[in-house]
C-alpha positions as a Markdown table, in Angstrom:
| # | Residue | x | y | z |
|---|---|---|---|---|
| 1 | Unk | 9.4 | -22.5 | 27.9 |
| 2 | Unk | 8.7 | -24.8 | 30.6 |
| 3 | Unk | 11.3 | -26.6 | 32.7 |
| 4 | Unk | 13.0 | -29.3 | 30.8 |
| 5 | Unk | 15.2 | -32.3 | 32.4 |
| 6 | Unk | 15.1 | -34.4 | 29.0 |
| 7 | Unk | 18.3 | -34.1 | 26.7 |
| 8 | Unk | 18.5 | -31.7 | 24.3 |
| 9 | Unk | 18.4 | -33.8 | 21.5 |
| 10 | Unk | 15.0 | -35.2 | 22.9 |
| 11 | Unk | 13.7 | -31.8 | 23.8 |
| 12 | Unk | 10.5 | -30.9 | 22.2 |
| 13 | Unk | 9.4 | -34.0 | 20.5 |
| 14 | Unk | 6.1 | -35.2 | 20.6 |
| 15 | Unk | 4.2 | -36.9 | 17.9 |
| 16 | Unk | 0.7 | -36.5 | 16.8 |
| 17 | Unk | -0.8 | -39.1 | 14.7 |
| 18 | Unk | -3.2 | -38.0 | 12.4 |
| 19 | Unk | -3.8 | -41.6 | 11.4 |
| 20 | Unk | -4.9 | -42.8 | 14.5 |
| 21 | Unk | -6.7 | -39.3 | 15.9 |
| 22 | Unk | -9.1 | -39.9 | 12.6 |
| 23 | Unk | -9.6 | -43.5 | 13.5 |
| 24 | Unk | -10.5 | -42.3 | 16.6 |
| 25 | Unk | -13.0 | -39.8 | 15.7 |
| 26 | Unk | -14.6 | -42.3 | 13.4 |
| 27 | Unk | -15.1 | -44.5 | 16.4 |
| 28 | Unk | -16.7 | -41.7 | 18.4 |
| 29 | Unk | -19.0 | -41.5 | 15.3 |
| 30 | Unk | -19.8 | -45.2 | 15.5 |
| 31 | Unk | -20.9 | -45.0 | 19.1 |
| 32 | Unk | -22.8 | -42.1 | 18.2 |
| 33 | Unk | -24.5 | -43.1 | 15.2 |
| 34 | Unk | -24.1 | -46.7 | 14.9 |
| 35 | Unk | -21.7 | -48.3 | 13.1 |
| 36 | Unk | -23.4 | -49.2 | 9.5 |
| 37 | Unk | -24.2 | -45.4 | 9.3 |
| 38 | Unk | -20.4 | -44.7 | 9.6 |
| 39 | Unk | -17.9 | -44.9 | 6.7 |
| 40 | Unk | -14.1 | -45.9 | 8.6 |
| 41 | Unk | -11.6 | -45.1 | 6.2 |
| 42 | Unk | -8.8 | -44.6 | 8.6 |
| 43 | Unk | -8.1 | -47.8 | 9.1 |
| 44 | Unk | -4.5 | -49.4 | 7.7 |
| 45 | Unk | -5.3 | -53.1 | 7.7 |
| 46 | Unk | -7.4 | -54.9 | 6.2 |
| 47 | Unk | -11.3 | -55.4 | 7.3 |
| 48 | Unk | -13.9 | -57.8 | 5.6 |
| 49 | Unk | -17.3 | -56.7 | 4.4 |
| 50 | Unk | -18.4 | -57.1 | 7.8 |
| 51 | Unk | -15.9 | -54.4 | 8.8 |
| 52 | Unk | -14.1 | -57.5 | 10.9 |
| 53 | Unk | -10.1 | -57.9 | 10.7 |
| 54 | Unk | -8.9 | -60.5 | 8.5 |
| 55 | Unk | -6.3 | -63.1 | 9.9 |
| 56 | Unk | -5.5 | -65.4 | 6.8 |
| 57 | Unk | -6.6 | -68.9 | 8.1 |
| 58 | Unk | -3.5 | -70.3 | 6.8 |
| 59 | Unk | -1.5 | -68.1 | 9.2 |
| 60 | Unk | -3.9 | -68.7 | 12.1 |
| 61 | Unk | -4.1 | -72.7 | 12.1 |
| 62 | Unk | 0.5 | -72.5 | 11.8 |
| 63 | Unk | 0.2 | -70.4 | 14.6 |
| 64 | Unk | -2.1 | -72.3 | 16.6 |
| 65 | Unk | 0.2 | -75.4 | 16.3 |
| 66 | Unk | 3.1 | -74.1 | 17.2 |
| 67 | Unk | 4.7 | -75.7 | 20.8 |
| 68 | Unk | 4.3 | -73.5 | 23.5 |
| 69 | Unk | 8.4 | -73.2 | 23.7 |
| 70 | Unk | 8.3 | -71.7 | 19.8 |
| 71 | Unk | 6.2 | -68.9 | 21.3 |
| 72 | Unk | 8.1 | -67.9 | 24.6 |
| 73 | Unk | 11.5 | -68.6 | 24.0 |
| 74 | Unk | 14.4 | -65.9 | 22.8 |
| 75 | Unk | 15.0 | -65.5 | 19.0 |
| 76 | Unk | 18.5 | -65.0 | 18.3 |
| 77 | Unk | 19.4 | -61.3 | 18.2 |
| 78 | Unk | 19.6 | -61.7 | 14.4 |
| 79 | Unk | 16.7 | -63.5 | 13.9 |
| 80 | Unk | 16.1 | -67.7 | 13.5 |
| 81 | Unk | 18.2 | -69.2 | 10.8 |
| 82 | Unk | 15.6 | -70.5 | 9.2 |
| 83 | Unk | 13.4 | -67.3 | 8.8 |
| 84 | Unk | 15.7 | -65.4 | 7.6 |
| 85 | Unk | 16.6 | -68.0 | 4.6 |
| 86 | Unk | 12.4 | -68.1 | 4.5 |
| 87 | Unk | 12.2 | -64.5 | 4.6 |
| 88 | Unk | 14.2 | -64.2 | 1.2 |
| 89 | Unk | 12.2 | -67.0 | -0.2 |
| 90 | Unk | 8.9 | -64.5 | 0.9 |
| 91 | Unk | 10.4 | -61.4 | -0.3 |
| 92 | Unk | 12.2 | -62.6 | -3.9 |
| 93 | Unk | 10.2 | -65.0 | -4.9 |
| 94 | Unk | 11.7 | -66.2 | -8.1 |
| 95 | Unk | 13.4 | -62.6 | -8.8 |
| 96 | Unk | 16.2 | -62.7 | -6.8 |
| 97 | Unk | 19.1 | -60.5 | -8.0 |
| 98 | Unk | 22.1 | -62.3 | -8.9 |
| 99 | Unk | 24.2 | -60.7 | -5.7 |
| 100 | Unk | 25.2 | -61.1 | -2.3 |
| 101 | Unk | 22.2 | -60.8 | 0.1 |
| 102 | Unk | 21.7 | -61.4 | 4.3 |
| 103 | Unk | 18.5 | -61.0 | 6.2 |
| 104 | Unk | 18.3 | -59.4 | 10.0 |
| 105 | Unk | 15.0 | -59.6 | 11.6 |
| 106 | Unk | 13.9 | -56.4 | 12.4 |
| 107 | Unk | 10.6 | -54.9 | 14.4 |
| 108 | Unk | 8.2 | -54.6 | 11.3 |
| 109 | Unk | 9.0 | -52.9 | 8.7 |
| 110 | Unk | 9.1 | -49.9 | 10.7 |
| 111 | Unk | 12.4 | -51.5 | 12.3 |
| 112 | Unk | 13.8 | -51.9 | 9.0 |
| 113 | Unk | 12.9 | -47.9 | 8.1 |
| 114 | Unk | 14.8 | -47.1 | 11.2 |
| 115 | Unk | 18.3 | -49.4 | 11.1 |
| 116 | Unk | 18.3 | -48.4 | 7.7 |
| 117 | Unk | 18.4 | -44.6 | 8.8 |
| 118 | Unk | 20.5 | -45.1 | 11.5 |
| 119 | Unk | 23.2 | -47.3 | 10.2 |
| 120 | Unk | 23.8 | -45.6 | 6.5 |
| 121 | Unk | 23.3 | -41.9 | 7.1 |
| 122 | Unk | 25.1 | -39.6 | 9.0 |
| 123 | Unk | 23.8 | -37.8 | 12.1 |
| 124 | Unk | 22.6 | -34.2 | 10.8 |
| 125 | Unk | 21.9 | -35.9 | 7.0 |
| 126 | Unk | 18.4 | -35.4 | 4.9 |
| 127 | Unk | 16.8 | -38.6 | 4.0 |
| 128 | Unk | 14.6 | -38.6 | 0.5 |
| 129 | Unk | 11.5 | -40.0 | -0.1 |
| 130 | Unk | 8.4 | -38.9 | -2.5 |
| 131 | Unk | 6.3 | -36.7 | -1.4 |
| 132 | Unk | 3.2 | -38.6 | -1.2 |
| 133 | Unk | 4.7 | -40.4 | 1.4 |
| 134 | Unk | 3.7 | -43.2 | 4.9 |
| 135 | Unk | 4.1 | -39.7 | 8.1 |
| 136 | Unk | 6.1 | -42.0 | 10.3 |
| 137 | Unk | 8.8 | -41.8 | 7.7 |
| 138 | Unk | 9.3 | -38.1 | 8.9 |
| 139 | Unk | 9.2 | -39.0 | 12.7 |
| 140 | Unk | 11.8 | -41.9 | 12.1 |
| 141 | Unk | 14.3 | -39.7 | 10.3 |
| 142 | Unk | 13.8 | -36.7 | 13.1 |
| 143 | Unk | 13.4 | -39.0 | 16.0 |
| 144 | Unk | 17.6 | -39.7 | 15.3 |
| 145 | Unk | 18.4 | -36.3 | 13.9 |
| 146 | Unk | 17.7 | -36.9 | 11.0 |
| 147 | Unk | 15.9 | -34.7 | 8.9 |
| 148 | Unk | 13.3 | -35.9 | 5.3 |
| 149 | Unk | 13.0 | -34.0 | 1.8 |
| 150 | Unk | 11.1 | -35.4 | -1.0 |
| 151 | Unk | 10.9 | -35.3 | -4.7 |
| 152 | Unk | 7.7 | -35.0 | -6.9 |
| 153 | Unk | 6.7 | -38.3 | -6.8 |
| 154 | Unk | 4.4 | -37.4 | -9.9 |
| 155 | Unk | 4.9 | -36.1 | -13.0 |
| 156 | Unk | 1.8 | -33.8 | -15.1 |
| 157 | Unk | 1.0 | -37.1 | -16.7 |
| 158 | Unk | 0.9 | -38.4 | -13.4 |
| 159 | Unk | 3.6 | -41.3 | -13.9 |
| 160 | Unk | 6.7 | -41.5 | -11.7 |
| 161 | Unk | 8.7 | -38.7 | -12.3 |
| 162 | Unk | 12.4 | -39.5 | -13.0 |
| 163 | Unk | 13.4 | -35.7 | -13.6 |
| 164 | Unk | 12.4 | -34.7 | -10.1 |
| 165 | Unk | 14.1 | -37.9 | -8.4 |
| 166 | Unk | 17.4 | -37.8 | -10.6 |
| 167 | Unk | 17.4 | -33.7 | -9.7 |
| 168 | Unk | 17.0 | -34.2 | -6.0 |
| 169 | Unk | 19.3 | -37.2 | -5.5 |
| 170 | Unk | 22.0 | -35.0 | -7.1 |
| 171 | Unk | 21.4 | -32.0 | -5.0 |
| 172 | Unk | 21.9 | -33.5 | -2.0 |
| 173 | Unk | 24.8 | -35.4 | -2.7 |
| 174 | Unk | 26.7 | -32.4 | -4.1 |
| 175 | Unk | 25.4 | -31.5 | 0.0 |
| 176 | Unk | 26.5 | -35.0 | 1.5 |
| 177 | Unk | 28.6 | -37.8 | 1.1 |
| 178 | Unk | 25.8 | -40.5 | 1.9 |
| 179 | Unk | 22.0 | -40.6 | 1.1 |
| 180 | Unk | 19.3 | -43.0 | 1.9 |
| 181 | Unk | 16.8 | -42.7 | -0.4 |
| 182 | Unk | 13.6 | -44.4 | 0.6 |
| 183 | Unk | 11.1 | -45.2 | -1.9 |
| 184 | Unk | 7.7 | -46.9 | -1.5 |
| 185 | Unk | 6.6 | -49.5 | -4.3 |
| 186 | Unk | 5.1 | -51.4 | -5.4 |
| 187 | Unk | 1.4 | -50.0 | -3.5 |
| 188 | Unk | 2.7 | -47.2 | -2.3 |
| 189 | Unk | 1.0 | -45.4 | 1.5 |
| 190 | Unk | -0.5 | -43.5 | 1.1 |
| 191 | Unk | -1.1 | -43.5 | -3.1 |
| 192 | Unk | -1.3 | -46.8 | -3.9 |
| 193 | Unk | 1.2 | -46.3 | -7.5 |
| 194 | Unk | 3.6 | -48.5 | -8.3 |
| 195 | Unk | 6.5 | -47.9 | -10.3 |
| 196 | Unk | 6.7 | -50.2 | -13.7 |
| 197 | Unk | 9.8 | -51.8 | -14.6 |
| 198 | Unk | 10.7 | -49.2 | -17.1 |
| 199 | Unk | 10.1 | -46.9 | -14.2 |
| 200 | Unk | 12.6 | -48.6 | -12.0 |
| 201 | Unk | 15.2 | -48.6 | -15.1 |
| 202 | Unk | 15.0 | -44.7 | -14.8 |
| 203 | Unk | 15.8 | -45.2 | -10.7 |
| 204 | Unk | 18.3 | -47.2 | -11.2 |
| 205 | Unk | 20.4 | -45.4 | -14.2 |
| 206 | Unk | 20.2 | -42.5 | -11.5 |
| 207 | Unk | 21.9 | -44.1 | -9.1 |
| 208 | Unk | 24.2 | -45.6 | -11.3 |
| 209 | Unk | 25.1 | -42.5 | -12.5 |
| 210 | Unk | 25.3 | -40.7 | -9.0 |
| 211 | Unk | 27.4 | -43.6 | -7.8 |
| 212 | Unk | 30.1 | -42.5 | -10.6 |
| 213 | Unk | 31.9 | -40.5 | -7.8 |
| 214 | Unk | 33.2 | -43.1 | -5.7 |
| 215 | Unk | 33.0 | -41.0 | -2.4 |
| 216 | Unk | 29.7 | -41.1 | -3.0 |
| 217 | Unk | 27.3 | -43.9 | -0.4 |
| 218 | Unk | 23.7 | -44.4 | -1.8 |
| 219 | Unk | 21.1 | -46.8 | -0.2 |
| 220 | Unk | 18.3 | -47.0 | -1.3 |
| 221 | Unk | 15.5 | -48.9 | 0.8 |
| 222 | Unk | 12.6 | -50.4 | -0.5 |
| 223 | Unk | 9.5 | -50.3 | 1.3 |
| 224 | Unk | 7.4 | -53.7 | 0.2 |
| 225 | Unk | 4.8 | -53.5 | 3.0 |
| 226 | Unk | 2.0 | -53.9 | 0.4 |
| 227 | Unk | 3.7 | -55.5 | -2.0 |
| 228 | Unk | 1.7 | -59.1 | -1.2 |
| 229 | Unk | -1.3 | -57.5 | -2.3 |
| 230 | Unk | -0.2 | -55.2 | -4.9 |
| 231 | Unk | -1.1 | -58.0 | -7.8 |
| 232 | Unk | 0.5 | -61.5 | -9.7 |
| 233 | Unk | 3.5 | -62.8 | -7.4 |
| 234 | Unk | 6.3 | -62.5 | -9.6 |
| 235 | Unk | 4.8 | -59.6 | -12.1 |
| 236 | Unk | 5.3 | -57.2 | -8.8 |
| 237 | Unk | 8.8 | -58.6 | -7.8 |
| 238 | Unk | 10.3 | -58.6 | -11.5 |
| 239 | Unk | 12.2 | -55.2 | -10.6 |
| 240 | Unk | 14.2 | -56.6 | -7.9 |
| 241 | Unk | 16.2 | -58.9 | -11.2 |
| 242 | Unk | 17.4 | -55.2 | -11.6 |
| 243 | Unk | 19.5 | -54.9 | -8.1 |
| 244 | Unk | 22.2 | -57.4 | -10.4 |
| 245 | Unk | 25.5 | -55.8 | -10.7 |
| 246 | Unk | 24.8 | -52.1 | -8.9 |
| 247 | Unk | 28.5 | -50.3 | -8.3 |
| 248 | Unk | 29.8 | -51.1 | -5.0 |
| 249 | Unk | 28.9 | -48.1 | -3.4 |
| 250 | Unk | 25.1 | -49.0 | -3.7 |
| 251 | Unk | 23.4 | -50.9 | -1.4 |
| 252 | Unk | 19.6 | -52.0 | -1.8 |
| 253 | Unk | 17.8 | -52.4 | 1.7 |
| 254 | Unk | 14.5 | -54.5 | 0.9 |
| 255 | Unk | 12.1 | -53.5 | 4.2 |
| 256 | Unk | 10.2 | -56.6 | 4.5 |
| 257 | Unk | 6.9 | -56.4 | 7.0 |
| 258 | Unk | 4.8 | -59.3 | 8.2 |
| 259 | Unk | 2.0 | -57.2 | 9.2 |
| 260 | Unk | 0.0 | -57.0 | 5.9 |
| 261 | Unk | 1.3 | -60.4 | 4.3 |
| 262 | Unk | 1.0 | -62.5 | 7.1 |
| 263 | Unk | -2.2 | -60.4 | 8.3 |
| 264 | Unk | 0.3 | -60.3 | 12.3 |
| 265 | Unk | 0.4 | -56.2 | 12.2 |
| 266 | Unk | 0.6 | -56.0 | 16.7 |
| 267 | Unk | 3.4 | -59.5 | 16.4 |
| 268 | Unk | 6.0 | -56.7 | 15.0 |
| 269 | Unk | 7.7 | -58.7 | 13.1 |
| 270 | Unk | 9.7 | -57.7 | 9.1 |
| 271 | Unk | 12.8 | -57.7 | 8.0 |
| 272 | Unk | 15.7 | -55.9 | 6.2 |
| 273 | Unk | 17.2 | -57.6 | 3.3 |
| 274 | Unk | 20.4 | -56.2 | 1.5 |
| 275 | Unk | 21.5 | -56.7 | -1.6 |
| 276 | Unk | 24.7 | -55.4 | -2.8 |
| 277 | Unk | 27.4 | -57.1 | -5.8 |
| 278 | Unk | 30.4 | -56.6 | -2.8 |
| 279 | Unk | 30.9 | -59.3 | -0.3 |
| 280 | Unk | 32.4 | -57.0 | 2.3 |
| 281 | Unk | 29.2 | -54.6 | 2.1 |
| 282 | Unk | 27.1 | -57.4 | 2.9 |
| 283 | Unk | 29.5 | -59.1 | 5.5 |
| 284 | Unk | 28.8 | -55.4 | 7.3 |
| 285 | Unk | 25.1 | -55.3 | 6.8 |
| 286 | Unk | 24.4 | -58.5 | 8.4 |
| 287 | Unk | 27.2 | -57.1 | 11.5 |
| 288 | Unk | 26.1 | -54.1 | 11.8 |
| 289 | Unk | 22.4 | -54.4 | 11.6 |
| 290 | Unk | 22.4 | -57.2 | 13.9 |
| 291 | Unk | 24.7 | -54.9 | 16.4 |
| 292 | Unk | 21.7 | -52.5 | 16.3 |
| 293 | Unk | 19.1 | -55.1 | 16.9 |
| 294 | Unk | 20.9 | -55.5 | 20.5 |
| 295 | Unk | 21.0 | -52.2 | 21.0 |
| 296 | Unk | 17.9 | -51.1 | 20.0 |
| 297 | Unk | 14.9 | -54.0 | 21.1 |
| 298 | Unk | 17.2 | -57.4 | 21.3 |
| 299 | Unk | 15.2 | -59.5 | 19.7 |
| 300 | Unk | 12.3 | -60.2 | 17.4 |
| 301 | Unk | 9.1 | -62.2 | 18.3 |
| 302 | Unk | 10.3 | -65.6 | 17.7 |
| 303 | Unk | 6.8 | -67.3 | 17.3 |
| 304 | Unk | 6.3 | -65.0 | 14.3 |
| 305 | Unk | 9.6 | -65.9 | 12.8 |
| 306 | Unk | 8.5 | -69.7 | 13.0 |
| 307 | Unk | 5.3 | -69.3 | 11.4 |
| 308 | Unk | 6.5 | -67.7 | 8.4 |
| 309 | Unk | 9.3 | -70.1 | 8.3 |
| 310 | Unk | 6.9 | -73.1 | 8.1 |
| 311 | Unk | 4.9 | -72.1 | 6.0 |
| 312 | Unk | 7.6 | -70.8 | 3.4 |
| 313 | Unk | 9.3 | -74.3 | 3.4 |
| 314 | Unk | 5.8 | -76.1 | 3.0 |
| 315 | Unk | 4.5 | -75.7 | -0.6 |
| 316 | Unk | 1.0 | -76.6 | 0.3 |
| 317 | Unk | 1.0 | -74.2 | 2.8 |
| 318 | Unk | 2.8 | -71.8 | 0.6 |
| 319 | Unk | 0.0 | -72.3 | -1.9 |
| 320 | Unk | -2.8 | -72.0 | 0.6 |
| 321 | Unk | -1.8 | -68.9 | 2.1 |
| 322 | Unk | -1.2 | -67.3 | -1.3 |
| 323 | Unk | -4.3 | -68.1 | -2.3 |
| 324 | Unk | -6.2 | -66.3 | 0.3 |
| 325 | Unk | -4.2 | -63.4 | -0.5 |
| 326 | Unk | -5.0 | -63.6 | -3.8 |
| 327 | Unk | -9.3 | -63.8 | -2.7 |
| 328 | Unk | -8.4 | -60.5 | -0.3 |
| 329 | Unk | -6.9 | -58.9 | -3.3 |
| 330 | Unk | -9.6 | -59.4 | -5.3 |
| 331 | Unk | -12.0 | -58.2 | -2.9 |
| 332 | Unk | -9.4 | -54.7 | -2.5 |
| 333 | Unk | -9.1 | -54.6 | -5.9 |
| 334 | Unk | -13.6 | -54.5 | -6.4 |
| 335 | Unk | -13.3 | -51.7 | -4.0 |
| 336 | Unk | -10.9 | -49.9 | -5.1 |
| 337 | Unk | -12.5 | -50.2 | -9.0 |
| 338 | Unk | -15.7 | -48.4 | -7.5 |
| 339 | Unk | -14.1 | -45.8 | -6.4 |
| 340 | Unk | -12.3 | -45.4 | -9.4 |
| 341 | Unk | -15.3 | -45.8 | -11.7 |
| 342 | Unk | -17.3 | -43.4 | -9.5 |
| 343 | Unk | -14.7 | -40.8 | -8.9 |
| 344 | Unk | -14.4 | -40.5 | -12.8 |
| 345 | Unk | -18.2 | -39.9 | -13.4 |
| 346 | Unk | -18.1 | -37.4 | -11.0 |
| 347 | Unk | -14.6 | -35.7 | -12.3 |
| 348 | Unk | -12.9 | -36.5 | -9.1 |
| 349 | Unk | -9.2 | -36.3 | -9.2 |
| 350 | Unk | -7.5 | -39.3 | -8.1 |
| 351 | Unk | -4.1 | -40.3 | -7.8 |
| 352 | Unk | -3.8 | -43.4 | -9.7 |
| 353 | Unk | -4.4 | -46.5 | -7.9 |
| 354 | Unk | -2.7 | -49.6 | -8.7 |
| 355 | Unk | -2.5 | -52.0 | -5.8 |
| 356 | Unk | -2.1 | -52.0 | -2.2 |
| 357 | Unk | -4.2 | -50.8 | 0.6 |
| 358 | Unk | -4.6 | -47.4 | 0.3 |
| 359 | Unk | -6.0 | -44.6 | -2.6 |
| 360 | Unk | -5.4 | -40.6 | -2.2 |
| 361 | Unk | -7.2 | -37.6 | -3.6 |
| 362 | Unk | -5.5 | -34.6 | -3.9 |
| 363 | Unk | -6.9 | -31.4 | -1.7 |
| 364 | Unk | -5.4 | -27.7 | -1.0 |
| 365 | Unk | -6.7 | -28.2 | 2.2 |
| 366 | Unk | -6.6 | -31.6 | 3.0 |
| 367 | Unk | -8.0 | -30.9 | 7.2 |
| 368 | Unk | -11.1 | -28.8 | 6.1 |
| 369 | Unk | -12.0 | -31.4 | 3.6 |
| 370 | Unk | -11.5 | -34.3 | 6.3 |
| 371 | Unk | -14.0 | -32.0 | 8.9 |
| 372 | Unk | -16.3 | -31.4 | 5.8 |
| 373 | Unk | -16.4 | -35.1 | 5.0 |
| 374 | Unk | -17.3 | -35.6 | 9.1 |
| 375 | Unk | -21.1 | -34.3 | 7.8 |
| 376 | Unk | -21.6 | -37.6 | 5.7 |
| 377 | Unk | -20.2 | -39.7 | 8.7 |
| 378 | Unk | -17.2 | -40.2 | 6.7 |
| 379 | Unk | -13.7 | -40.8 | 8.3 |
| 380 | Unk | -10.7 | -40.8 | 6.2 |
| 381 | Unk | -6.8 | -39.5 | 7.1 |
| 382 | Unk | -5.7 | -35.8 | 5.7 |
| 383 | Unk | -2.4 | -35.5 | 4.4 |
| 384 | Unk | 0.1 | -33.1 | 3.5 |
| 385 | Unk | -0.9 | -32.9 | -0.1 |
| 386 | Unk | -4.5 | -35.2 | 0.3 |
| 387 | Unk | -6.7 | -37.4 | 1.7 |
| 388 | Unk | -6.0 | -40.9 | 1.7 |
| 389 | Unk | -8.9 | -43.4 | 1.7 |
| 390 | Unk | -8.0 | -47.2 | 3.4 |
| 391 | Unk | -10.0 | -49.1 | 0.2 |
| 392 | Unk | -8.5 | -52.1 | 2.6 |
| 393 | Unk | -11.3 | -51.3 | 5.4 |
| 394 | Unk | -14.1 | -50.0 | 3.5 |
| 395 | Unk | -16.8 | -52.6 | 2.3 |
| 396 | Unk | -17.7 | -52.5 | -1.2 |
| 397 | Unk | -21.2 | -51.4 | -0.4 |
| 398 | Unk | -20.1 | -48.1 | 1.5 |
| 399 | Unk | -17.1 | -47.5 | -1.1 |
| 400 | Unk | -20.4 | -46.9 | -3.3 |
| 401 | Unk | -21.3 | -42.6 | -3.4 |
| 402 | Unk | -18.2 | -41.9 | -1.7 |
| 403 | Unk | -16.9 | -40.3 | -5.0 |
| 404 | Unk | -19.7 | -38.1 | -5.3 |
| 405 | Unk | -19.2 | -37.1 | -1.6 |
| 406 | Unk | -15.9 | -35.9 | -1.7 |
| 407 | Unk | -16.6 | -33.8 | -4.7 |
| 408 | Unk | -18.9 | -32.0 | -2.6 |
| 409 | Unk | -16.8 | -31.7 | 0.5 |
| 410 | Unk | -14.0 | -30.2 | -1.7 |
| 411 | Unk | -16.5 | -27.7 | -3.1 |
| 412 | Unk | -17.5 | -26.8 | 0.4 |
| 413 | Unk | -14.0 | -26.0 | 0.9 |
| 414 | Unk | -12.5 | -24.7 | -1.7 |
C-alpha cells in the first residue's frame, strides 16, 4: 500500500463516475465523427432537438432582473424567508399534508440526500433504497460511513414491489434502531417508474407498522428531482396528502432540487422539506439541519433562492413557467413514446417508463453492452443492473432505431 497521511476514515476513497466517463467518451466520439452522427445519451439534463440545453425563458428573464445585490450578497444559513415559504408552495402544490412542515435550503438536492443521511442515521448504519437506484446515493452514504442496501424495486409484474420493501425495512430494523429509507418517485433515476397512489398506501402501512415499536426512528426521504416533469401538477403530488397523521417516530424528508425544475442544475440550489404530525420533530429538523448547513457549505446561492421565490408568489409567472415545463414534457414524453413503441416491436425489455428524464433496459452485463453500443456511435450510462438512456437529451429523430440497436448489442453480448 502506498504511504498514506489522510485519516483513516478518508483512506481509500475515490470515486469514479460512470455517468460523466460515458459523457465523456461520447464527446470524444463527436469530435471524431461529428456530432449529428453521434447518439449522447449520457447526458442528465435536458437538451432540445438541436442537442442545445434548455434554460426555461421564464427562469432566465427573473434572473436577468434581479439587482446585482440579490446575486452577491449572503443568504441566511437557513435559506431566505421567503424561499423557503415559496419552496413549499413549489414542492406541495395544492397537496400539502395536514402536519407540521419547515424548509432549510440545502445544496441541490444532493445536499438534501446528504443532511438527511447525516443527521437521522447513526455512524456505522445501512441506508435503503431500490435497487435501480441514482450511484451518488452510494457515495453519499459511504462518504460519512455510511453504508446502502436496496430492495427489489420490481416485482415479476414489474410494479413496485411492497413484499421486498416491507421485508427489507424490517430486517434492518430488527439490526438498528434508525433507518433512512430513501426512495425515488415520482420519475425515478435511473427508471423512470413512479409509484401510484395505491403503491404509496403499501409504503406507508409499512412504516406504520414498523413504527409500532416506539424505539424504532424511520425517515423516509423523498427524492422529487424529476417530479416537475413527471406529468399533471397535482396528479404527481396527490401522495404527499398521505404524510397526514404518520406516528411520531416518522419523519418525511421531501429532497427538493432546482436543477431540473428551474432548468439552474450548476446554481446548486434544492431543499429539504420535513413533514412530521410532532411539533418538537420539526422544531429539531429546522435546528438541526440548519446547524449542518454551517457546518457543511454555510450558505446557499442566494440569487437562486430569489428567483424561485418571485416567481412562486407571481401567478403569471407561476403560470408561465409551468407552461414551458409542460411544452418540455411533452417533447420528453414523444421521445420517450418512440422508444417504447420501438423497443416493443423489436421485443426489447424495458423497465417501464412513466415520466422523468431517464429510461433503463435491463442487461447481465450492462459494460459490454455500453462498449458494444460504442459501434453504432451510441453513448448511454451502464448500471449495476442496466443501461439507462437520458430520453431528456436525445432528439426525437435519433431516439428513432435505437431499439432495434440495443437488441443487437445485447445479442452481441450475451
Amino acid at each position: 500500500m502506498s504511504y498514506s497521511i489522510a485519516a483513516s476514515h478518508a483512506r481509500g476513497k475515490f470515486a469514479v463516475d460512470k455517468i460523466f466517463g460515458a459523457s465523456a467518451a461520447a464527446n470524444v466520439a463527436k469530435d471524431k465523427f461529428g456530432k449529428d452522427k453521434v447518439v449522447d445519451a449520457t447526458i442528465g439534463a435536458l437538451l432540445d432537438n438541436s442537442e442545445q440545453l434548455v434554460c426555461l425563458p421564464t427562469l432566465e428573464k427573473v434572473y436577468r432582473g434581479l439587482p446585482m445585490n440579490e446575486v452577491i450578497a449572503y443568504a441566511p444559513i437557513a435559506g431566505l424567508p421567503d424561499f423557503l415559504e415559496m419552496v413549499q408552495v413549489a414542492a406541495f402544490a395544492d397537496n400539502k399534508p395536514e402536519a407540521y412542515t419547515k424548509a432549510i435550503a440545502t445544496s441541490g438536492g444532493s445536499g438534501a440526500i446528504h443532511h438527511t443521511i447525516w443527521n437521522y442515521s447513526e455512524i456505522g448504519d445501512t441506508i435503503l433504497t431500490s435497487d435501480w437506484f441514482w450511484g451518488p446515493y452510494r457515495v453519499l452514504a459511504d462518504g460519512i460511513n455510511r453504508k446502502l442496501d436496496t430492495f427489489n424495486l420490481f416485482d415479476a409484474a414489474l410494479r413496485f414491489n411492497a413484499n421486498s420493501f416491507a421485508a427489507k425495512v424490517n430486517e434492518w430494523l430488527v439490526k438498528q434502531d434508525s433507518l433512512v429509507i430513501i426512495l425515488n418517485s415520482p420519475a425515478n433515476n435511473p427508471a423512470g417508474y413512479s409509484l401510484s397512489d395505491g403503491e404509496w398506501d403499501q409504503v406507508i402501512e409499512t412504516l406504520k407498522q414498523a413504527a409500532k415499536n416506539e424505539e424504532k426512528r424511520i425517515t423516509l426521504l423523498v427524492d422529487i428531482a424529476y417530479i416537475d416533469f413527471a406529468g399533471e401538477k397535482n396528479a404527481v403530488r396527490s401522495f404527499m396528502r398521505k404524510f397526514t397523521g404518520l406516528p411520531r417516530n416518522v419523519l418525511i424528508v421531501i429532497g427538493y432540487s432546482m436543477s431540473k425544475s428551474f432548468s439552474m442544475y450548476g446554481q446548486r440550489t434544492g431543499a429539504m422539506i420535513g413533514i412530521s404530525s410532532d411539533k418538537d420533530v420539526i422544531t429539531e429538523f429546522e435546528n438541526i439541519n440548519q446547524y449542518m448547513n454551517r457546518a457543511t457549505w454555510s450558505n446557499i446561492n442566494r440569487a437562486a433562492q430569489k428567483v424561485l421565490a418571485i416567481i412562486q408568489k407571481d401567478a403569471t409567472l407561476t403560470a408561465a413557467i409551468e407552461a414551458e415545463r409542460a411544452m418540455y414534457y411533452q417533447m420528453i414524453r414523444e421521445r420517450a413514446d418512440i422508444l417504447s413503441s420501438e423497443a416493443a416491436a423489436v421485443k426489447l425489455d424495458m423497465l417501464p417508463y412513466i415520466g422523468g428524464f431517464f429510461a433503463s433496459v435491463p442487461a447481465k452485463d450492462p459494460e459490454a453492452v455500453c462498449n458494444k453500443l460504442h459501434d453504432d456511435n451510441i453513448f448511454a450510462v451502464p448500471l449495476a443492473k442496466g443501461v439507462r438512456i437520458a430520453v431528456c437529451a436525445v432528439p426525437a429523430i435519433k431516439v428513432k432505431g435505437m431499439a432495434a440497436k440495443f437488441v443487437k448489442a445485447i445479442a452481441a453480448v450475451e
